[in-house]
Structure formats: structure tokens, C-alpha cells
C-alpha positions as CSV (number, residue, x, y, z in Angstrom):
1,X,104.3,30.8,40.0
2,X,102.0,29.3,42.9
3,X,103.8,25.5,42.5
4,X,107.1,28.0,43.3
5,X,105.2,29.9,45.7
6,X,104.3,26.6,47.7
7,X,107.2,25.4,47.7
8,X,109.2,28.1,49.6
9,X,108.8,27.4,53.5
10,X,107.2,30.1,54.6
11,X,104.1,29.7,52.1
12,X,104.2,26.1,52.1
13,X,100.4,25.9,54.2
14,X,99.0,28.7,52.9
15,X,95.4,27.9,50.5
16,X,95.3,28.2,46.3
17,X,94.0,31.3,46.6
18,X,96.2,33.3,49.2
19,X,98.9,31.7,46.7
20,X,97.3,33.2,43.7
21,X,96.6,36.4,45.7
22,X,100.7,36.8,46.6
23,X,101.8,35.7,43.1
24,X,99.7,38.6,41.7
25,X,102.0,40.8,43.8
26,X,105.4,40.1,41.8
27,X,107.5,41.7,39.6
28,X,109.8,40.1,37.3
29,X,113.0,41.6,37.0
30,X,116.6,40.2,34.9
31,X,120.1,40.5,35.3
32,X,123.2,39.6,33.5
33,X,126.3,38.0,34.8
34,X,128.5,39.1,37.6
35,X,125.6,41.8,38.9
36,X,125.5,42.3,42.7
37,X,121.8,41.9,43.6
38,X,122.6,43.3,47.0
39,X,125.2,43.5,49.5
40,X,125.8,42.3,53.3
41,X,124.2,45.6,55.2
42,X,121.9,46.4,52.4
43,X,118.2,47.5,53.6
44,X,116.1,45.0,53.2
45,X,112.6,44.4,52.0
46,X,111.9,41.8,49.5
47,X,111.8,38.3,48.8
48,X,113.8,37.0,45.4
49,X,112.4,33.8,43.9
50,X,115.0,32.5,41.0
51,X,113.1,31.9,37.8
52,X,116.6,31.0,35.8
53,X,120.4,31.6,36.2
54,X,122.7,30.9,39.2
55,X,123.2,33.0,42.1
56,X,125.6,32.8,44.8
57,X,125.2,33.9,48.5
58,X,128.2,34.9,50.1
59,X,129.4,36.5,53.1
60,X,132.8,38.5,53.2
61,X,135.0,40.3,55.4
62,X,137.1,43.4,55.8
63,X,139.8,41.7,53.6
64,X,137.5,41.2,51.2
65,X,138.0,37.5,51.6
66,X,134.6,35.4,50.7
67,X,132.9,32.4,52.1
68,X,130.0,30.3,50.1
69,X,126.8,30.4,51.8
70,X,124.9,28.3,48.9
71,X,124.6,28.4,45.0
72,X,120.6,28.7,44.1
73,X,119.3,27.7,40.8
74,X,115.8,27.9,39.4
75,X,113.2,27.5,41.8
76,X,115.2,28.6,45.2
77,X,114.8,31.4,46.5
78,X,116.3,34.2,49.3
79,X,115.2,37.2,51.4
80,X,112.2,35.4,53.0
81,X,112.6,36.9,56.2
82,X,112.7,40.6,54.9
83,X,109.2,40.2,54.0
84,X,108.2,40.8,58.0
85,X,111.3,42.0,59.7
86,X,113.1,44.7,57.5
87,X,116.7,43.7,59.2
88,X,119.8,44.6,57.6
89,X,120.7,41.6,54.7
90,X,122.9,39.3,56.9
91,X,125.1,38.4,53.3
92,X,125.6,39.3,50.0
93,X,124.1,37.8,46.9
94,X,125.7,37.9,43.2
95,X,124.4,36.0,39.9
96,X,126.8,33.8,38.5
97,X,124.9,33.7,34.6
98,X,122.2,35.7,33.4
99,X,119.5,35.5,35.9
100,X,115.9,36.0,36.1
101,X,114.2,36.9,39.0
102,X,110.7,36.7,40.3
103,X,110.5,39.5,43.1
104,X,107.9,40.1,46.1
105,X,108.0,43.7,47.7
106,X,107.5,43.8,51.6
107,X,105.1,46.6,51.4
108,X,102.7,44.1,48.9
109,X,103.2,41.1,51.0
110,X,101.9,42.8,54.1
111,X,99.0,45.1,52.3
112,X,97.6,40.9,51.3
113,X,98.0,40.4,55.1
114,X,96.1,43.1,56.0
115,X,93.4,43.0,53.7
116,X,93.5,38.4,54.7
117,X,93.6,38.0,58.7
118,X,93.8,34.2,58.1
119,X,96.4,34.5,55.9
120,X,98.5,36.3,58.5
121,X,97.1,33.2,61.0
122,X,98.7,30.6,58.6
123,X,101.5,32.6,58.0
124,X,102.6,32.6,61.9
125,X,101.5,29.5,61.8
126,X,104.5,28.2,59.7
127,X,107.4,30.8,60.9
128,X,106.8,29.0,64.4
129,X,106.9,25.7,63.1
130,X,110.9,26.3,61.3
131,X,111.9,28.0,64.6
132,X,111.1,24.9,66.4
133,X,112.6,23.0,63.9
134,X,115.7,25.6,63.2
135,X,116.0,25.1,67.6
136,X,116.1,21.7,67.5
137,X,119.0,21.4,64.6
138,X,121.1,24.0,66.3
139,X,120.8,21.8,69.6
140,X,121.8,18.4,67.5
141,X,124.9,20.2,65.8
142,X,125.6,22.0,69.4
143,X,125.9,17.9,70.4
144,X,128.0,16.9,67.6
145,X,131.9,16.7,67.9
146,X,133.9,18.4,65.5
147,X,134.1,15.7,62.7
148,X,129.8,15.7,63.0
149,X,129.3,18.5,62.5
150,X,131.8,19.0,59.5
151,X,130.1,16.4,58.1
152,X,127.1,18.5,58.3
153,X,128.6,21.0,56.2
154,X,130.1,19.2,54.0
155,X,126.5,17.8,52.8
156,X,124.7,20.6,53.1
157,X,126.9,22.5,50.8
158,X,127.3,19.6,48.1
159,X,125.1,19.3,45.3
160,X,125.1,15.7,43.1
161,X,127.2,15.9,39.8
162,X,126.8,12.9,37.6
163,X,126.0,10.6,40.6
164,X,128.9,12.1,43.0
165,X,128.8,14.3,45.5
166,X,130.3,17.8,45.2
167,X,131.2,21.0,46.9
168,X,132.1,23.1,44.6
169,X,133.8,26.1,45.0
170,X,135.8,24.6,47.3
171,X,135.6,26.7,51.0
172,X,139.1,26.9,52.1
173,X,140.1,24.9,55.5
174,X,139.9,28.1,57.7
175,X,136.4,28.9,56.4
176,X,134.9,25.1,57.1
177,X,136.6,25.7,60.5
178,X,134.6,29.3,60.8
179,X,131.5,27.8,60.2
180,X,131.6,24.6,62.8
181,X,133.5,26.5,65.3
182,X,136.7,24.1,65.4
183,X,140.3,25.2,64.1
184,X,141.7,25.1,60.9
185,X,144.1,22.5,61.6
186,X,141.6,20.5,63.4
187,X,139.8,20.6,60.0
188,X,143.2,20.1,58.3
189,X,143.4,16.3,60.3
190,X,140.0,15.2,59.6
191,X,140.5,16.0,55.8
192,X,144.1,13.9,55.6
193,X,142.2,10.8,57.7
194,X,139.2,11.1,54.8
195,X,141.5,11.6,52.1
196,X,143.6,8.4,53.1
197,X,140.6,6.1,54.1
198,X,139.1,6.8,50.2
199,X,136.2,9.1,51.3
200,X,137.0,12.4,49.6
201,X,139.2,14.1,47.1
202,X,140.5,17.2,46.7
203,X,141.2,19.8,44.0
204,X,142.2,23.3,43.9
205,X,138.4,23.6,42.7
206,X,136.2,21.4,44.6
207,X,135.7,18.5,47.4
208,X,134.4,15.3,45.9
209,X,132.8,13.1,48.2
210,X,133.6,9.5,46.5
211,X,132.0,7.4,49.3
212,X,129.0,8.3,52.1
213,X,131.0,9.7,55.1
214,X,130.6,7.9,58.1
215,X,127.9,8.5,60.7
216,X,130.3,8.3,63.6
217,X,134.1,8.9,63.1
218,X,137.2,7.8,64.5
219,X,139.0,11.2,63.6
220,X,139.6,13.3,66.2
């Protein structure tokens, strides 16, 4: 639990024993298939760490049309931010196989605080360190053009399937156009120009990336 501990962003500096100190403080909870863990809206208070399964985080709208935030898989986790501000959860989570989860209440995570000044010292320490760095990648993708910053997207949503890049489920056009700020049929362009030149594939399932995109890009 502490090499899972360290490895989430916000805990990443803090010492053995603070890690062994927060790890005391979870709960281990399981759920099958197809459970909603918690919905966009939800009040908010605890960090999820996955110890097995699939989960998917999703955000939807009044249609009750969906768009992929990220799969997670054992090791990832979600909810960090709960743990200090108690906000409203900004999307939904669902568990796409049998999950387990390791779970840390807000109220614990702050009574360790409290009782470890340092702790908190380290803590802030880090959250300021992922806003700079949070700042400084929405001021690169607020410099990109259109086709950089799909490209952004597209690789931060793929994972690696037997050597090839994937994005799987597949976000519809008007949803990769949501999330860069361009329109669909800007989107719609760039794909056809990617598709010709060899770069990607299509499927009603999934985007295959056959070939690293481009740094800079012709399409427009």
C-alpha cells in the first residue's frame, strides 16, 4: 500500500512513515461490474486508489450522452482533491469488471494532518508544485493550434495494445472537438488528412494510431 501511496502525486514527497501513517487510514471496499461509484454532483470526500478491475471516468450531459475522461486500472487512482476541498465530484466514475478499491476518508486524512504539522508542510509543498506545473501545460496547449492540441488528446487518452497505440472507446468527433475547443468538422479534416497520410485508423470502436503523429502539422 505505501509503494501505491507514493506513487499518487499528491503523496509522492511525503516520508515512510507519514506513508505508513495514511495507509493505516484505509478501508478496502469491492464492487462488481457495471456499479456507479459516484456520480457528477456527488458530495465529495474521499480518495479511491484501484487495487484491481477497470474503472471508467466519465462526464455526461442532459441527453445523457457520455464522454471518456480516462480508463484506470490497478494502481491509478481518483478523488485526490476531495481529500482537502470537499467540492462537488466534477464527473462520474463507473467500474467496468469487478473492482477492488482501496479507500481514504477526508475526515482521516486530515485528523493525520492535524496530529503531523510537517506532514501538512510537505503536503502543500507538492499541491503547489502540480499547479505550477498544471499552469504551465494549460499555457502550452492555450499556444497550440487546433491539430496540437488534438494531438494532445489523442495521446493522452491512448493506452499501448500489443505495441500500437489505442484509444479505445473511441470519443466521437464532436466530443474531441469539446475537449480542444475547435469544431467538429475542423476535427472531421484533420482525421481524413491522418487517415490518408497512414497515421491513424478508424473503427466504430477505437482510433489506432499506426505511426507517431507529427510534432508540427500541415493540416489546417
Amino acid at each position: 500500500m505505501n509503494t501505491v501511496l507514493s506513487s499518487i502525486p499528491l503523496f509522492s514527497n511525503l516520508s515512510k512513515a507519514h506513508l505508513e501513517l495514511l495507509s493505516a487510514q484505509a478501508c478496502h471496499r469491492s464492487y462488481a461490474k457495471n456499479v456507479v461509484i459516484f456520480r457528477e454532483g456527488d458530495h465529495s470526500d474521499s480518495l479511491y486508489i484501484v487495487r484491481q478491475g477497470k474503472i471508467k471516468i466519465y462526464i455526461s450531459d442532459n441527453n445523457g450522452r457520455e464522454m471518456l475522461l480516462n480508463e484506470l486500472g490497478k494502481g491509478d487512482y481518483f478523488g485526490d482533491l476531495s481529500l482537502i476541498d470537499h467540492e462537488p465530484r466534477s464527473a462520474s466514475a463507473v467500474t467496468l469488471s469487478a473492482c477492488d478499491v482501496s479507500i481514504i476518508k477526508s475526515e482521516d486524512f486530515l485528523r493525520c494532518l492535524q496530529k503531523n504539522p510537517d506532514m501538512a508542510i510537505s503536503l502543500l509543498k507538492t499541491a503547489a508544485k502540480r499547479l505550477r506545473v498544471a499552469t504551465e501545460s494549460q499555457r502550452q496547449l492555450a499556444l497550440m493550434g487546433v491539430y496540437g492540441r488534438l494531438r494532445a488528446t489523442l495521446l493522452t487518452l491512448s493506452s499501448e495494445v500489443g505495441g500500437i497505440l489505442k484509444v479505445e472507446p473511441k470519443p466521437t468527433q464532436q466530443e474531441l472537438g469539446n475537449m480542444i475547443g475547435a469544431s467538429r468538422e475542423m476535427v472531421s479534416r484533420i482525421f481524413k488528412n491522418l487517415k490518408a497520410d497512414g497515421y491513424i485508423e478508424t473503427s466504430k470502436t477505437s482510433i489506432t494510431i499506426r505511426k507517431a503523429l507529427p510534432d508540427k502539422c500541415k493540416y489546417k
